[in-house]
C-alpha positions as CSV (number, residue, x, y, z in Angstrom):
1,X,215.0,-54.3,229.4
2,X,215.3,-51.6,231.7
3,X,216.0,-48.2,230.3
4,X,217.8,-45.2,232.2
5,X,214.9,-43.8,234.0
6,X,214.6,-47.0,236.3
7,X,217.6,-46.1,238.4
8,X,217.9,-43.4,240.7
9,X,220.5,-41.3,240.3
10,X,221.8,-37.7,240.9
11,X,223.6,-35.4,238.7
12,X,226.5,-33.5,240.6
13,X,228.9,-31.0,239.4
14,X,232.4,-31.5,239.4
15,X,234.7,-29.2,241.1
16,X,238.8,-29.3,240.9
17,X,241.5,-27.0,242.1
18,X,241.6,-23.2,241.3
19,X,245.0,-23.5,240.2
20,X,244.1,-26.2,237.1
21,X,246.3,-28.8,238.1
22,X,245.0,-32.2,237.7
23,X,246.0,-34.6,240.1
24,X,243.6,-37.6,238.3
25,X,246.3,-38.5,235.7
26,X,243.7,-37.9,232.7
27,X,240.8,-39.3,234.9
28,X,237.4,-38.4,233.6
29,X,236.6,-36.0,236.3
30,X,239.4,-34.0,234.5
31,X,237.5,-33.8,231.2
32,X,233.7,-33.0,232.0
33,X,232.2,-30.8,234.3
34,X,229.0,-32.6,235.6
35,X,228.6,-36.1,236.1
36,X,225.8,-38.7,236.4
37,X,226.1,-40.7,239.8
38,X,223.9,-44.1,240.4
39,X,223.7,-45.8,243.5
40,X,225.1,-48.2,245.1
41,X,222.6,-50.7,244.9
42,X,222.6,-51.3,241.2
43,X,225.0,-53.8,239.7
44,X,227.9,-52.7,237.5
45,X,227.5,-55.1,234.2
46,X,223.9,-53.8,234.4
47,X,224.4,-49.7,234.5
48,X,226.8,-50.3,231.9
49,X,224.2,-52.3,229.8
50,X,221.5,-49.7,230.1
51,X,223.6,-46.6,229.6
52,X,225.0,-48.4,226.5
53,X,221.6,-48.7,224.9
54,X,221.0,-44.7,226.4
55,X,222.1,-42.5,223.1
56,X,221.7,-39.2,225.0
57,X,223.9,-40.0,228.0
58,X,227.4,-39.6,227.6
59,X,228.6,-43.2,229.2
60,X,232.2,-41.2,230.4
61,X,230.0,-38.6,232.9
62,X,228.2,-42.1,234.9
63,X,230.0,-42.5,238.0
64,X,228.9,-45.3,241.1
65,X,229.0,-44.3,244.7
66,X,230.2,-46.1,247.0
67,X,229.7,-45.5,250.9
68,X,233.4,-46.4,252.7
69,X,232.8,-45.1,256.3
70,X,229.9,-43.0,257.8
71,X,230.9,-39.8,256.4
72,X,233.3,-40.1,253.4
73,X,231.3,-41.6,249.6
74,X,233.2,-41.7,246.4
75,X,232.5,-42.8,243.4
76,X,234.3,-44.4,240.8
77,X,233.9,-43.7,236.7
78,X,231.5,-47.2,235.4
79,X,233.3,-47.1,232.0
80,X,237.3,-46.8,233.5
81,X,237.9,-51.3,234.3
82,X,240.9,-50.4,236.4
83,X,238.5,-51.6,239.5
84,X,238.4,-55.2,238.3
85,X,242.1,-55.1,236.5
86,X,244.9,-57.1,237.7
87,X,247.8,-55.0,239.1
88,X,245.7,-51.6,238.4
89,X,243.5,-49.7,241.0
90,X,241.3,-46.3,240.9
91,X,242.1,-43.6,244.1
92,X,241.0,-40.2,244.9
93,X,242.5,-37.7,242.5
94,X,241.7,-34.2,244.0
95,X,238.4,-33.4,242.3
96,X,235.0,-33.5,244.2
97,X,231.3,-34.4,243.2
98,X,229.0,-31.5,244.7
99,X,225.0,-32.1,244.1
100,X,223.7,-28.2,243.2
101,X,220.9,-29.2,241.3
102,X,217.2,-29.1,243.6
103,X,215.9,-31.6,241.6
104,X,218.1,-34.2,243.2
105,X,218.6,-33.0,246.4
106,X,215.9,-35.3,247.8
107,X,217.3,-38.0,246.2
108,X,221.0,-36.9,247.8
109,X,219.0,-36.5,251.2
110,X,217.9,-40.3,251.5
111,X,221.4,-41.4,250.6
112,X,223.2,-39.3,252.4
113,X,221.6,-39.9,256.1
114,X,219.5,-36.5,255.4
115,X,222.6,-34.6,254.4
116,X,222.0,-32.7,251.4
117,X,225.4,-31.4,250.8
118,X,227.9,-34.4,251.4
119,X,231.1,-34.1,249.0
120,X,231.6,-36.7,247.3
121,X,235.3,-38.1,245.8
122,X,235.9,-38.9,242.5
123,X,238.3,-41.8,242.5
124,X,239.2,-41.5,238.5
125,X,242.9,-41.4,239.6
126,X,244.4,-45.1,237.7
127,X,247.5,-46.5,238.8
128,X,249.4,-49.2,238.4
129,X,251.1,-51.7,241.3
């Protein structure tokens, strides 16, 4: 079994509106201030497995990116199912991912086209249709 340290991941800080509203509905960004974001190459069911079995990582802070056009990466919360719910969806809700931490920055670099400091979108917003 594969245990957190075979996945590459960065750790970004989240940051949210300086007047303290909270456009995400109660989305996780809301709740923590940094957050643990694996690429996009991993499968869900499996990040979920692995962070599961993981006591010291906090499985509400592990977000996915996802690339949608050449300059704009979100990612979504792993442990929110809205993604795969009937009638329910995830969308941007105002708070933004920021890597600030050199450790990752090379990391960020290769996934980011060389671009160190891309923003990236939390979609923790849940609605329903």
């Amino acid at each position: 079994m594969k245990t957190i340290n075979d996945y590459e991941r960065i750790t970004a800080t989240v940051y949210r509106p300086a007047d303290g509203s909270d456009c995400t509905l109660g989305g996780v960004s809301s709740q923590i201030n940094t957050v643990m974001i694996f690429g996009p190459q991993y499968g869900d069911d499996e990040l979920r497995e692995t962070i599961q079995n993981t006591p010291h990582i906090d499985p509400n802070a592990c977000l996915k990116l996802e690339q949608r056009s050449e300059y704009y990466y979100s990612a979504y919360p792993l442990f929110t199912n809205a993604k795969s719910s009937e009638g329910r969806w995830m969308m941007f809700g105002g708070n933004l991912a920021i890597v600030t931490n050199g450790i990752f920055l090379k990391t960020a670099k290769k996934w980011f086209n060389g671009n160190e400091d891309t923003v990236i979108h939390i979609h923790d917003r849940v609605e329903n249709f």
